[in-house]
N, C-alpha and C positions, 0 to 999 in steps of 0.2 A: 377218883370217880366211885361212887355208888354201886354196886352191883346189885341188880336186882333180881326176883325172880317170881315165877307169881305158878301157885298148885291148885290143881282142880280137887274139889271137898264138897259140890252142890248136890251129889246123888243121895238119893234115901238107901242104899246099900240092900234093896229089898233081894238081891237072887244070892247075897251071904245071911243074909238077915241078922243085918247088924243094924244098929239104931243111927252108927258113924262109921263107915270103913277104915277112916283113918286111926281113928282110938284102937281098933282093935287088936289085942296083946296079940305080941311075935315075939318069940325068944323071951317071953317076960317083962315086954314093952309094951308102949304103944308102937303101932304101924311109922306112924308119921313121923317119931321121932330119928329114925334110923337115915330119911330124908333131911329133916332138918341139920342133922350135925353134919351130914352130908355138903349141906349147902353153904355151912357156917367154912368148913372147913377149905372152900374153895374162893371163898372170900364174897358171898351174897350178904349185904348188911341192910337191904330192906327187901319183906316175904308180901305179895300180896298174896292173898288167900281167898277164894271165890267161893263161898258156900251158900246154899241155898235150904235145903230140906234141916239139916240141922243146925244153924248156922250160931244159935245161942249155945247149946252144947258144945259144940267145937270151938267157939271162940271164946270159953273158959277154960276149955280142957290145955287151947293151946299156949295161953298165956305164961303156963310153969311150964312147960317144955320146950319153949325158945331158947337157944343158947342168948348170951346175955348179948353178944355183940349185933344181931338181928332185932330190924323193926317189924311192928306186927301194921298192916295195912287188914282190914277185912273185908271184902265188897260180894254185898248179898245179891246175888241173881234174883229177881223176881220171877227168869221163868225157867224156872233149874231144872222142871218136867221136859224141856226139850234137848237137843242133843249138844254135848260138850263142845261146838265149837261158838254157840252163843254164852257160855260162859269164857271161851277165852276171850270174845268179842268184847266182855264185861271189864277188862283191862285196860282195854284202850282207853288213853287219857291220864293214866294214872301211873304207868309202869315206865320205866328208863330202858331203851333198849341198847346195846344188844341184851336179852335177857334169857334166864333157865323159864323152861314149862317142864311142870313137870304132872302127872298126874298121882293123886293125893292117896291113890291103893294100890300102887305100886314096893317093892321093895327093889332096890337098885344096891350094887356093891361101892363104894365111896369113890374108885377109879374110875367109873365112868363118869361120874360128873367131870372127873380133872383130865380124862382122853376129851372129852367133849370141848370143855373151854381150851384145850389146845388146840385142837387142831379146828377148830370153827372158824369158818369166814364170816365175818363182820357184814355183810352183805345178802347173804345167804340165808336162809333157813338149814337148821346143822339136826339131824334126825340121827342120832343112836340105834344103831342097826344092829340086830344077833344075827351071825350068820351060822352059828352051830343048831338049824335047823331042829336035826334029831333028838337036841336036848330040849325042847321047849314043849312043855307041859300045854296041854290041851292046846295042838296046834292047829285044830277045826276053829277055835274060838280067837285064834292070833290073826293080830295085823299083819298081811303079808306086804313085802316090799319088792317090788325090783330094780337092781341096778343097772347102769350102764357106765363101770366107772366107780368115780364117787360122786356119780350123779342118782339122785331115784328119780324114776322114769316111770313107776306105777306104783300104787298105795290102793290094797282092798284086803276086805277079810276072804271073798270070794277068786284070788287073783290066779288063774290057772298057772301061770309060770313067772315064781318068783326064787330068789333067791337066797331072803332075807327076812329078817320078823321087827319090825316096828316095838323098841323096849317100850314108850310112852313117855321120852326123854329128850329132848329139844333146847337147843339154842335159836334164839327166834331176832327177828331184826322186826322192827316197826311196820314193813311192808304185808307180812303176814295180816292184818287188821285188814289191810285193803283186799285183800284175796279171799278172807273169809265173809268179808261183805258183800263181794261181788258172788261165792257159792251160796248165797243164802234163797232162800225159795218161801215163799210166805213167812220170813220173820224166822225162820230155821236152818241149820244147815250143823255140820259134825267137823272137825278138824278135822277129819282127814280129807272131807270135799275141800278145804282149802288148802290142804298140804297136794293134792292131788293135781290144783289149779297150777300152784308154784309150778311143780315137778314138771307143768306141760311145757314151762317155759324157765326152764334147765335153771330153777334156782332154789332146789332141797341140796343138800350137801350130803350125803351121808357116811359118817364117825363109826367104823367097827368098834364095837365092844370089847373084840379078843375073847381071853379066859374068862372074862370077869360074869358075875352073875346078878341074875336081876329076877323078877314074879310077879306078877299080876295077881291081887290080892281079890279075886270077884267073886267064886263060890266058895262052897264049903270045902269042893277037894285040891282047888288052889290054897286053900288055907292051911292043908293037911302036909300037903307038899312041900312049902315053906315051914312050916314046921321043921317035917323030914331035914330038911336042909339044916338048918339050924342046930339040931339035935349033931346031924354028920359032921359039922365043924367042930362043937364041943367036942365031941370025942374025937376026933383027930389032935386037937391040940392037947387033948389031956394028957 
């Protein structure tokens, strides 16, 4: 079987002011690439890729960055100005599920993609959860979660009492497209109003992380922080 997985890349990256989130050097890379061998390494062999604002740049940039055993899928949003769950809506049809989401400014550590695919229900929607709380960098600007279990039961950035932070890491089953179609409100709607829809009706799963680490790549001093981070492992391993 195919394993597929499809990354969200449609934003103009204007509050880092970057021309493409995902190109942008970490550790001396691009961003995206740390995701891709990520996804090579847990056995994804075709990437769709949803871009929109840049979508000719990034769909050269990514061509020599594919590891060689992934296919490149590109599919352009036409209305990439609206919120990230009309780009996931942009899959459908196209993607094999069970599939990875994943979002394209993120940085993830490689173990969570392979906690994810293990322990994911085929059925489910599988949401990669931090729950080390304290450690999460700008936690006014985090997806908060709450559990009941290894159930989510609430998903908001505003959520008074949660217990857990939303990495931006997903194992998704085909019925997600119907749940984001049914959140949608004039032609708009955000993944999490359809991860929120699931959650009502006990079908998010959600995957602790553990130690492993991960970052939201959105402003300049998430960029700084991730850095930091990078820099701390070189020199530990030195």
């Amino acid at each position: 079987m195919t394993m597929d997985a499809v990354i969200l890349m449609a934003g103009a990256g204007s509050r880092l002011g970057a021309v493409a989130k995902p190109l942008v050097q970490i550790a001396g890379r691009p961003l995206i690439s740390f995701t891709l061998e990520a996804l090579a390494r847990v056995g994804v062999r075709r990437l769709h890729a949803i871009m929109g604002a840049n979508n000719e740049t990034l769909t050269n940039a990514l061509d020599p960055l594919l590891p060689e055993n992934i296919a490149l899928n590109t599919i352009v949003n036409p209305d990439w100005q609206k919120q990230n769950g009309v780009s996931v809506l942009c899959a459908a049809g196209h993607v094999q599920a069970p599939f990875f989401l994943a979002m394209g400014d993120h940085l993830f550590d490689a173990t969570i993609f392979e906690r994810l695919l293990r322990g994911a229900h085929p059925e489910h929607l599988n949401l990669a959860i931090d729950r080390k709380i304290d450690s999460v960098f700008d936690l006014d600007d985090a997806m908060k979660v709450q559990t009941a279990g290894d159930c989510v039961v609430g998903i908001a950035k505003n959520l008074n009492h949660y217990d857990a932070i939303d990495t931006g890491l997903f194992r998704c089953p085909n019925e997600l497209f119907d749940y984001l179609r049914r959140a949608q409100r004039a032609g708009d709607c955000s993944l999490a109003d359809g991860v929120r829809l699931m959650a009502s009706d006990r079908k998010v799963r959600a995957i602790d992380i553990g130690d492993a680490w991960w970052q939201d790549v959105d402003t300049p001093e998430m960029y700084a922080f991730a850095e930091e981070h990078f820099r701390e492992v070189a020199r530990a391993s030195a």
